[in-house]
TORDRENDREN-965764 format. One line per field, with one value per atom (N, C-alpha, C, O): x, y, z; residue number from 0; residue in one letter. Coordinates in steps of 0.2 Angstrom, whole numbers, m for minus. Layout:
east: (X|...)
north: (Y|...)
up: (Z|...)
resi: (NUM|...)
resn: (A|...)
***
This chain:
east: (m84|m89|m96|m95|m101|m108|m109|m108|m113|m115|m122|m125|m127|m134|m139|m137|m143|m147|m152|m156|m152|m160|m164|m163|m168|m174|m180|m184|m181|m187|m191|m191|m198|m205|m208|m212|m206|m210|m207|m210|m199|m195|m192|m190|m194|m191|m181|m177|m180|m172|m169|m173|m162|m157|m154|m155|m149|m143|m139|m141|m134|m129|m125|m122|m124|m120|m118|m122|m111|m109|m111|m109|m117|m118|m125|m130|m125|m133|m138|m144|m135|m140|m138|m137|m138|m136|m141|m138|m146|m151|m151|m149|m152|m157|m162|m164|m163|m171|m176|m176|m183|m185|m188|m188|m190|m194|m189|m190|m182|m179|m178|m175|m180|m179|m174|m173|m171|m166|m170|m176|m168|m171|m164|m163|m158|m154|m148|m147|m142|m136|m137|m141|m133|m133|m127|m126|m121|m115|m110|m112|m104|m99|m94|m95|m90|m85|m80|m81|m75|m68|m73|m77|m69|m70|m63|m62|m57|m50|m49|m51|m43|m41|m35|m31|m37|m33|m30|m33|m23|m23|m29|m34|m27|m31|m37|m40|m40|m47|m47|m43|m53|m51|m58|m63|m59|m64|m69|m69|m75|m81|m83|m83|m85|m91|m99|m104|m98|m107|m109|m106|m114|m116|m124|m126|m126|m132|m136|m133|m142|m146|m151|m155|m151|m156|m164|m170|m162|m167|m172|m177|m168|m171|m172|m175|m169|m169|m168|m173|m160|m158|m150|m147|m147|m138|m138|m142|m131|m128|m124|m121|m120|m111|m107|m110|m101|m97|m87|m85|m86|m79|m73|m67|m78|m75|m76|m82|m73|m73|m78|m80|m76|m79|m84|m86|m89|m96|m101|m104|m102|m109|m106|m108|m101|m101|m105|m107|m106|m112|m116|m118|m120|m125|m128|m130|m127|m126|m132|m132|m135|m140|m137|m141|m131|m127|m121|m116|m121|m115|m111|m114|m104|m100|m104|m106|m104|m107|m104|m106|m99|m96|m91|m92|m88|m83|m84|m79|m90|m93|m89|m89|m85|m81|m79|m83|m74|m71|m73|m79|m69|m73|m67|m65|m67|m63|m65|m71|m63|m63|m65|m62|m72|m74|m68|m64|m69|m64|m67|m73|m63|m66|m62|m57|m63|m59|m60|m66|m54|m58|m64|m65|m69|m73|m71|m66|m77|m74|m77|m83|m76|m78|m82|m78|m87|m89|m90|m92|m88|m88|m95|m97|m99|m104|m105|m105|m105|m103|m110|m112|m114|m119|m120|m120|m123|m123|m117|m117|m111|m105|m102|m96|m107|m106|m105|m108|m98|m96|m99|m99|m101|m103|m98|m94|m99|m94|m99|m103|m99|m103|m101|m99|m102|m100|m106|m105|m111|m116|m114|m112|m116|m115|m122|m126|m123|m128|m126|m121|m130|m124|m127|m124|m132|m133|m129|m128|m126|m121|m114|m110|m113|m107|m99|m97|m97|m90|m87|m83|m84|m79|m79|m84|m72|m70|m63|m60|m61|m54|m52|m46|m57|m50|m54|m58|m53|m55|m55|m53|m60|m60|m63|m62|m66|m66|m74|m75|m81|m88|m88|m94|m86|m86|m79|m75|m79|m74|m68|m68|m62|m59|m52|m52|m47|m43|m38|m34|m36|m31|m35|m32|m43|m46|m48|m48|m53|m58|m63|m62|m69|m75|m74|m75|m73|m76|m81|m86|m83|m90|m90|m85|m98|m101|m104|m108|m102|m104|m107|m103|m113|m118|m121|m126|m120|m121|m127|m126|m133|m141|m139|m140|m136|m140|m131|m132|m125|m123|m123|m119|m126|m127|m119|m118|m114|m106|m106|m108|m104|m103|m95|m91|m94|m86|m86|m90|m79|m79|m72|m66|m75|m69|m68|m73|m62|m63|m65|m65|m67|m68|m75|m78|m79|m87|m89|m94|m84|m85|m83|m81|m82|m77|m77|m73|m87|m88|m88|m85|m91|m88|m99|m103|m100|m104|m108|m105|m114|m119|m119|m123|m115|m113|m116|m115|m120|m123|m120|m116|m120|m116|m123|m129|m118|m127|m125|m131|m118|m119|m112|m108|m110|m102|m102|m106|m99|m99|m92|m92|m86|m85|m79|m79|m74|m68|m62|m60|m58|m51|m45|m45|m40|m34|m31|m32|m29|m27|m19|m16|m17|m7|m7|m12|m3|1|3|7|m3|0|1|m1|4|7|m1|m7|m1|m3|m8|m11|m10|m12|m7|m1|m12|m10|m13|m18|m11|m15|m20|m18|m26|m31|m31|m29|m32|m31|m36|m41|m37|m44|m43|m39|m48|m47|m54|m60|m52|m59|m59|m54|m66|m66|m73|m79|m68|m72|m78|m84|m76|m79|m87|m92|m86|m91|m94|m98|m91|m92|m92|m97|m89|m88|m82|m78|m80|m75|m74|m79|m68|m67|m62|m57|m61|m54|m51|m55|m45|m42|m35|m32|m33|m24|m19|m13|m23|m17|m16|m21|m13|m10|m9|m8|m10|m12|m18|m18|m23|m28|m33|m37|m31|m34|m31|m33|m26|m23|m27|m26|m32|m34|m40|m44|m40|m48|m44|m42|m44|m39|m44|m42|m52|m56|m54|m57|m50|m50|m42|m37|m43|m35|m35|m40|m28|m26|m30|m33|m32|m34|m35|m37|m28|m27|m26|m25|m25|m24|m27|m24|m32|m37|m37|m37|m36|m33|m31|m31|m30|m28|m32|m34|m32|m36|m32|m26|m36|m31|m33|m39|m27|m27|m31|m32|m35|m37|m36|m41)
north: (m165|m169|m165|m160|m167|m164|m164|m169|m158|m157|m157|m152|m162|m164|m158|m158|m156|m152|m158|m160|m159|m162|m158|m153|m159|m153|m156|m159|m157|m157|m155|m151|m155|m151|m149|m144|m152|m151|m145|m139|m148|m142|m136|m131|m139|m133|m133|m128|m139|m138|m139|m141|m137|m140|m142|m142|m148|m151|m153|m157|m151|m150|m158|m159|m162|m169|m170|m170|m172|m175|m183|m186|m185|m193|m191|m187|m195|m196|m198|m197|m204|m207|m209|m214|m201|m201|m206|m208|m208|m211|m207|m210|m200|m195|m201|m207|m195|m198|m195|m191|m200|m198|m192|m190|m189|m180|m178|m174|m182|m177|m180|m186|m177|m177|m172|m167|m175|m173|m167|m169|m162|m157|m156|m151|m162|m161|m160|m160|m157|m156|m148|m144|m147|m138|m134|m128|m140|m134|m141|m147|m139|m144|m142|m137|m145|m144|m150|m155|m150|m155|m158|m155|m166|m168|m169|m173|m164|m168|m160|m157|m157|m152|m152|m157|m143|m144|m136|m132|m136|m129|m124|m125|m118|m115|m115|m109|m123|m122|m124|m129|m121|m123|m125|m123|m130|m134|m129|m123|m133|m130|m134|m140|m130|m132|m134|m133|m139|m139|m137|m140|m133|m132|m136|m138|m138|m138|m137|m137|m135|m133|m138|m138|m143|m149|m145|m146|m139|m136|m134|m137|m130|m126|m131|m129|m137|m144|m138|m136|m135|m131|m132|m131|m133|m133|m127|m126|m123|m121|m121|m127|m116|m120|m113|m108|m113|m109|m110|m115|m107|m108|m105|m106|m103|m103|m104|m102|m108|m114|m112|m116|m105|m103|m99|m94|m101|m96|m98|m93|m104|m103|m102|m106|m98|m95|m91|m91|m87|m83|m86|m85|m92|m95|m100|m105|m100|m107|m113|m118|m113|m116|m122|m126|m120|m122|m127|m125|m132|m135|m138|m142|m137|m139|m149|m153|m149|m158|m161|m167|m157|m162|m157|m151|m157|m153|m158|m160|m158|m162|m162|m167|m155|m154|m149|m144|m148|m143|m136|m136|m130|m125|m118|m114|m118|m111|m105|m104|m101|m96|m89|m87|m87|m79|m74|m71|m74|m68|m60|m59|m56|m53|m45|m46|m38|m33|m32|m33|m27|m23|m19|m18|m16|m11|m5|m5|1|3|4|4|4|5|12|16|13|19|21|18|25|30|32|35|33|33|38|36|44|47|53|57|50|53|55|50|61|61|57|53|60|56|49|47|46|39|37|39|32|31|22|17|23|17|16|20|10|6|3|0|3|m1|0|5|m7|m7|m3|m2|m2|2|10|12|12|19|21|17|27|32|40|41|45|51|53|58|51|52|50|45|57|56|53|52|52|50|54|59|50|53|52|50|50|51|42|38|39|32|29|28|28|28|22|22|16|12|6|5|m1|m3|m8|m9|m15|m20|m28|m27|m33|m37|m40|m42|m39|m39|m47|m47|m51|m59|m62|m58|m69|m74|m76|m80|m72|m75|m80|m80|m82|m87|m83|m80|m81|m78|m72|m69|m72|m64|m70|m77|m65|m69|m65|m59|m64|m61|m55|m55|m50|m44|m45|m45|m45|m44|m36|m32|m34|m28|m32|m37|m27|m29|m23|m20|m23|m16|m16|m19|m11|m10|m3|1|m8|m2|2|7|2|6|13|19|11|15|19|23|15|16|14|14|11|10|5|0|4|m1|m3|1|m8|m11|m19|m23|m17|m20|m26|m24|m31|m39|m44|m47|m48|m54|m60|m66|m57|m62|m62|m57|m69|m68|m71|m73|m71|m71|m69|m72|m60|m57|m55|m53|m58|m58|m52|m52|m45|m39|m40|m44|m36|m34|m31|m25|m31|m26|m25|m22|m28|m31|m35|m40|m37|m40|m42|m38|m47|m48|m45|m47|m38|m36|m38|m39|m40|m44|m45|m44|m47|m47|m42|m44|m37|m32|m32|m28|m37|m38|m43|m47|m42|m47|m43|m39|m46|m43|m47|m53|m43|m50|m49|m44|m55|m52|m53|m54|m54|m51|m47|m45|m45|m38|m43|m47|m45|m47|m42|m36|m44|m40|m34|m37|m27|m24|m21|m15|m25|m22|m17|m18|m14|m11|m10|m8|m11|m11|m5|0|m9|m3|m2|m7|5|7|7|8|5|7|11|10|15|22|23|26|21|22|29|32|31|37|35|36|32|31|34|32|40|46|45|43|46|45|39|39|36|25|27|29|26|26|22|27|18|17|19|18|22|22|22|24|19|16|19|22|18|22|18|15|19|18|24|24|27|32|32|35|30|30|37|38|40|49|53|59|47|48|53|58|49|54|60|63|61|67|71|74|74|81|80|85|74|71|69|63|74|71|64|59|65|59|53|47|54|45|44|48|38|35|28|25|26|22|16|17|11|4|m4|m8|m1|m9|m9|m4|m13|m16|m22|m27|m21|m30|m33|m39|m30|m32|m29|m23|m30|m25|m25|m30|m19|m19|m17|m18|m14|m12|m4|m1|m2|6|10|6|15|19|22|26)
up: (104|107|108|111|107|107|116|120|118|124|123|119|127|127|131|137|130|135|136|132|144|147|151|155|150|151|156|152|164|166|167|171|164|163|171|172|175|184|185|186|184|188|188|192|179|176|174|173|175|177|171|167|169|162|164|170|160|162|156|151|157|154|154|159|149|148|143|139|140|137|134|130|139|139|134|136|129|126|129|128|134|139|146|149|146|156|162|167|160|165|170|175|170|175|177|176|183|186|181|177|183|176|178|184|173|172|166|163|165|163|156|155|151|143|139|141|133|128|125|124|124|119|116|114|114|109|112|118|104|105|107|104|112|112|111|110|111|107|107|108|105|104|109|111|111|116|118|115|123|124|130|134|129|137|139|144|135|140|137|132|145|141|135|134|131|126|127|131|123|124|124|121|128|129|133|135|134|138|142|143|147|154|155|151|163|166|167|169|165|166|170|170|177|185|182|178|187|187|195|200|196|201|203|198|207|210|216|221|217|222|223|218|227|229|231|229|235|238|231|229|228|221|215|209|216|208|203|200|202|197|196|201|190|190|185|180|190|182|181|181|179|175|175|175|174|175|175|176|175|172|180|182|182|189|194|197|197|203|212|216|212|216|214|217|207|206|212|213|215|219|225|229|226|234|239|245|232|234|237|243|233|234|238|235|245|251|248|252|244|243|237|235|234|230|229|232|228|230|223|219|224|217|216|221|211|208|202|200|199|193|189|190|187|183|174|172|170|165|158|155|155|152|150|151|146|144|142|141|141|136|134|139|128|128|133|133|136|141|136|131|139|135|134|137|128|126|128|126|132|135|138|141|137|138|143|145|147|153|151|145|156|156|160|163|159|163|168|167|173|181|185|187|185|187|196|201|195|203|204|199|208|211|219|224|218|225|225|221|233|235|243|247|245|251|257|262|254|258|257|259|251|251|245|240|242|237|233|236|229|226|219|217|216|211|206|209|201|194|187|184|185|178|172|166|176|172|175|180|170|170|172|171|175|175|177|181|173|173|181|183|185|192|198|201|197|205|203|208|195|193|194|192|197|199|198|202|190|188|184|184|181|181|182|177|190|193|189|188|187|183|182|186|176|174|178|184|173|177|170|164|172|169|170|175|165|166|168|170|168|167|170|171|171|173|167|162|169|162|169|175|164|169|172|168|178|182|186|190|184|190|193|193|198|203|205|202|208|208|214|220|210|217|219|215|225|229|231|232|232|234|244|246|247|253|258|261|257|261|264|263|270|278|273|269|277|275|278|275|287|291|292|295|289|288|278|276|274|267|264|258|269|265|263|266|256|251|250|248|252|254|247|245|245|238|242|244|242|241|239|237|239|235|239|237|247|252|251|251|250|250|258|260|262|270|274|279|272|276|285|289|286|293|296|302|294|294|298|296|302|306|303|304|300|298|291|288|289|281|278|281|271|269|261|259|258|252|247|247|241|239|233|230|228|223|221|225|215|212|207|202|207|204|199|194|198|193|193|198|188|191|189|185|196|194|197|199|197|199|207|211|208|215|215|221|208|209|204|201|203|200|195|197|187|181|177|178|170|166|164|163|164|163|168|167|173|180|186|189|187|195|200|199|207|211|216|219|217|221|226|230|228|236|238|234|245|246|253|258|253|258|264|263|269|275|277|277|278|281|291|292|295|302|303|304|303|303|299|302|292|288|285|281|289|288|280|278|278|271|266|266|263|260|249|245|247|241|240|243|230|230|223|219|223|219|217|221|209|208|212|213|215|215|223|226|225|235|238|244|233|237|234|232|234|233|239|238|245|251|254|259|250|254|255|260|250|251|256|258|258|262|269|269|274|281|284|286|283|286|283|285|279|274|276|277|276|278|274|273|273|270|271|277|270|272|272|275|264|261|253|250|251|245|243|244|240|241|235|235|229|224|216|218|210|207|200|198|196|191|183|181|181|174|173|173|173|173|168|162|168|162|157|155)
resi: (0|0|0|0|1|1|1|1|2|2|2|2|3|3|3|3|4|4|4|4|5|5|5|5|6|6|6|6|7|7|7|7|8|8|8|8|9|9|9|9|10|10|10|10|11|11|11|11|12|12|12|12|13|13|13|13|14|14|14|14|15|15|15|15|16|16|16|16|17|17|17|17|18|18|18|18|19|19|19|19|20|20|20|20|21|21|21|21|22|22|22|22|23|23|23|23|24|24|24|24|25|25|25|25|26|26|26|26|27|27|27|27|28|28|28|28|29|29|29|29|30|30|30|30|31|31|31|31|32|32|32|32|33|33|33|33|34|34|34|34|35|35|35|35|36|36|36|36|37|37|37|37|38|38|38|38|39|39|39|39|40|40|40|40|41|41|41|41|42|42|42|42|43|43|43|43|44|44|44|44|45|45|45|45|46|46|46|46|47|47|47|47|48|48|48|48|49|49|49|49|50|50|50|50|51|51|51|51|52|52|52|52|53|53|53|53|54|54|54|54|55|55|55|55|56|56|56|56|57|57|57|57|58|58|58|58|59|59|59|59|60|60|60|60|61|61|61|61|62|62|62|62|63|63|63|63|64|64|64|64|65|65|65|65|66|66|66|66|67|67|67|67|68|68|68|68|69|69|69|69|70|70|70|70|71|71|71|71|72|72|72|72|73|73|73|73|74|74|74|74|75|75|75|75|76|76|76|76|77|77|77|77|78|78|78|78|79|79|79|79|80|80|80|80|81|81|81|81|82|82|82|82|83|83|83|83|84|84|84|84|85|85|85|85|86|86|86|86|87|87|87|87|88|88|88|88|89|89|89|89|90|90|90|90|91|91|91|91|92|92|92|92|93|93|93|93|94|94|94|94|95|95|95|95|96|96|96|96|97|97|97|97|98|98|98|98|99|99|99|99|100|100|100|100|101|101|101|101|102|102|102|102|103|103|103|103|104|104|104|104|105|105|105|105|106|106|106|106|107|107|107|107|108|108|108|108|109|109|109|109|110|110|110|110|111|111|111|111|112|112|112|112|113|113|113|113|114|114|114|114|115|115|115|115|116|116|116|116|117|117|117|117|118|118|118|118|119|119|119|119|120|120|120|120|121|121|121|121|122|122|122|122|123|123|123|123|124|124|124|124|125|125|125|125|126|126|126|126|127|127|127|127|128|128|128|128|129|129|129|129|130|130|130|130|131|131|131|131|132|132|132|132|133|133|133|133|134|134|134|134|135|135|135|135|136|136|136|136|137|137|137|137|138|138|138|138|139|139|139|139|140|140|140|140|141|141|141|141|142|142|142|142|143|143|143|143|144|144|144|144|145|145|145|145|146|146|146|146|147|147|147|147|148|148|148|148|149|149|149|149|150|150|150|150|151|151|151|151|152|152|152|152|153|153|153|153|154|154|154|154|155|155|155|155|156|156|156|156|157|157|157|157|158|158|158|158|159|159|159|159|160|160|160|160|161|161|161|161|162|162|162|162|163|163|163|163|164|164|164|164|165|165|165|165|166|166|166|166|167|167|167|167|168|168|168|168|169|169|169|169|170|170|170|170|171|171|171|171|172|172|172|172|173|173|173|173|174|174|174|174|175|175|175|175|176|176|176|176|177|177|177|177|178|178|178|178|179|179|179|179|180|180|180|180|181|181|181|181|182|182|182|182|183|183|183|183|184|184|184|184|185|185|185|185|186|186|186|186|187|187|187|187|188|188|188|188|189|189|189|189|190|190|190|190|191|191|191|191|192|192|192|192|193|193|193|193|194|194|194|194|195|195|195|195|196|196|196|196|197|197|197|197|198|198|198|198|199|199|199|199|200|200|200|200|201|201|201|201|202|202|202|202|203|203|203|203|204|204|204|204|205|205|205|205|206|206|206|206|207|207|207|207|208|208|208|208|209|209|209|209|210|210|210|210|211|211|211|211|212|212|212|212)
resn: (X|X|X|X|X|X|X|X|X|X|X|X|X|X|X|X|X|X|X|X|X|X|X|X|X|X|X|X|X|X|X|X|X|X|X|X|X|X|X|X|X|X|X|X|X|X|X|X|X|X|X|X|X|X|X|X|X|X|X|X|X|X|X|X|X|X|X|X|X|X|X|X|X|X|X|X|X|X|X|X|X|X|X|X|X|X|X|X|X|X|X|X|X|X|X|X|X|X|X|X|X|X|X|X|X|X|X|X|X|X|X|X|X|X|X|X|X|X|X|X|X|X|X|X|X|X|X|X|X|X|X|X|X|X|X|X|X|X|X|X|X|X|X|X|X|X|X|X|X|X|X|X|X|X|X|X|X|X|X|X|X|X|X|X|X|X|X|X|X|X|X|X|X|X|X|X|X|X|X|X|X|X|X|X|X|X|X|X|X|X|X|X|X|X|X|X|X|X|X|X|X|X|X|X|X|X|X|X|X|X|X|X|X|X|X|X|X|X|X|X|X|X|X|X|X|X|X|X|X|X|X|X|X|X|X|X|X|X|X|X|X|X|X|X|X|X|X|X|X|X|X|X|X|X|X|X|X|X|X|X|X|X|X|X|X|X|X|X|X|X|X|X|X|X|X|X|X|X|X|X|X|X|X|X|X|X|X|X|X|X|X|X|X|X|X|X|X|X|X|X|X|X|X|X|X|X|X|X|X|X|X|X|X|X|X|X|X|X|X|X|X|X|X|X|X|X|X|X|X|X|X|X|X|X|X|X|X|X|X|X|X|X|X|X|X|X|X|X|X|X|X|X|X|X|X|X|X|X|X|X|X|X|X|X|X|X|X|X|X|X|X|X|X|X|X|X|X|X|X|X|X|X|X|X|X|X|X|X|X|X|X|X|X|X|X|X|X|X|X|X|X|X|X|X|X|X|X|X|X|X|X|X|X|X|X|X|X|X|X|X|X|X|X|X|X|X|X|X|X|X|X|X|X|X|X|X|X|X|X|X|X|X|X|X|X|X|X|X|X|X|X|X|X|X|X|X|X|X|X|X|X|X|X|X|X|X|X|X|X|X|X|X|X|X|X|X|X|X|X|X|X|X|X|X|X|X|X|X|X|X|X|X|X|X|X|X|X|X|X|X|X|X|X|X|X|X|X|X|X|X|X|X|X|X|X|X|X|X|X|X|X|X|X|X|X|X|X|X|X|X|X|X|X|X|X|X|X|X|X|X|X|X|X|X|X|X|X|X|X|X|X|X|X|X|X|X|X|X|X|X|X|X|X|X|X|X|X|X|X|X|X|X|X|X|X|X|X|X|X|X|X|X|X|X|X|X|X|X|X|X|X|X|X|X|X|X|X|X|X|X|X|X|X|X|X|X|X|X|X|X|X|X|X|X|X|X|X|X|X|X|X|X|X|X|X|X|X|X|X|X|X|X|X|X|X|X|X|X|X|X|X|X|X|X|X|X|X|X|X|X|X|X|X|X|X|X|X|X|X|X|X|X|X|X|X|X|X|X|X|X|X|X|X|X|X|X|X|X|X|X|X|X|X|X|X|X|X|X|X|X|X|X|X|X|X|X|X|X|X|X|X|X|X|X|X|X|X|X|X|X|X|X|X|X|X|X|X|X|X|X|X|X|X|X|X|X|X|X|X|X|X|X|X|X|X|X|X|X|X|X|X|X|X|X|X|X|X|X|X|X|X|X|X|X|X|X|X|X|X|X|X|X|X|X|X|X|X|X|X|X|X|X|X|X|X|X|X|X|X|X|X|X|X|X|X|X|X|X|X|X|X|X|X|X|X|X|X|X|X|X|X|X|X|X|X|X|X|X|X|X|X|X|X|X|X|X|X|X|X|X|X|X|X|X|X|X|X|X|X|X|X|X|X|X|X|X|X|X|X|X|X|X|X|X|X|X|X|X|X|X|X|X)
***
């Protein structure tokens, strides 16, 4: 089935249809077919989201149901049709440790690189879910969960930093994550005696799991 891109010149917006003659409000014009795709599932693919922003007159699209959490200006609007899911490997995951304070990222940089305790997923595949990065300016600690409203004090959502699962499937294991009071700081590891050598860090959960090294 052809999926139609309409295109409004005001707005600037796309939109995504399987219908040749949706009856948009007017502004919005065909610039064509933009790819092929299922309107019923088939093995293997899974529903693609429509999101939209009334404030911003913008949709986008997404294969995970919770993508515009992040974004309160966002609201789910149509589930339009089908699509095989990105084929996709773990990457690797980078440790980032400065002035006391541990950081997480799928880009490398050799500054301040500490090491890479264990993989993860750059994109939305079927069975992860979105890590969030959540950062307290006034203590610099950077807190990684799969909660985009964990309601933590002084905490700010700074972006989604990757995907990973939150049960124990085949070839995952799960992440520690380790606080230090003392140094408002949190870091996370496969390994459960990770903080031994560090008396200020103490155990503090298990938020969800990744694919080993």
């Amino acid at each position: 089935m052809p999926v139609y891109q309409f295109y409004n010149n005001s707005t600037q917006d796309h939109v995504l249809t399987t219908n040749a003659n949706p009856g948009f409000p007017a502004g919005y014009n065909s610039t064509g077919v933009a790819f092929y795709t299922y309107t019923s599932a088939i093995n293997g693919s899974v529903p693609i989201y429509e999101f939209y922003s009334t404030n911003g007159v913008d949709h986008f699209y997404s294969a995970n149901s919770h993508a515009a959490d992040p974004y309160p200006s966002y609201h789910y609007n149509a589930q339009p049709f089908y699509a095989l899911p990105p084929t996709s490997t773990p990457q690797k995951v980078y440790e980032y440790y400065n002035g006391g304070k541990h950081a997480y990222s799928l880009t490398y940089n050799a500054t301040n690189n500490n090491g890479q305790p264990f993989m993860a997923y750059p994109v939305y595949i079927p069975g992860t879910v979105a890590v969030y990065v959540f950062y307290n300016s006034s203590s610099k600690d950077h807190v990684l969960t799969t909660n985009i409203n964990p309601g933590w004090a002084g905490y700010a959502y700074s972006s989604t930093v990757f995907y990973a699962y939150t049960t124990n499937v085949a070839g995952s294991v799960p992440l520690y994550e380790f606080y230090s009071s003392s140094g408002v700081d949190h870091f996370y590891s496969t390994d459960i005696h990770a903080a031994d050598p560090y008396p200020a860090y103490h155990y503090n959960g298990q938020p969800f799991y990744v694919i080993p090294n």
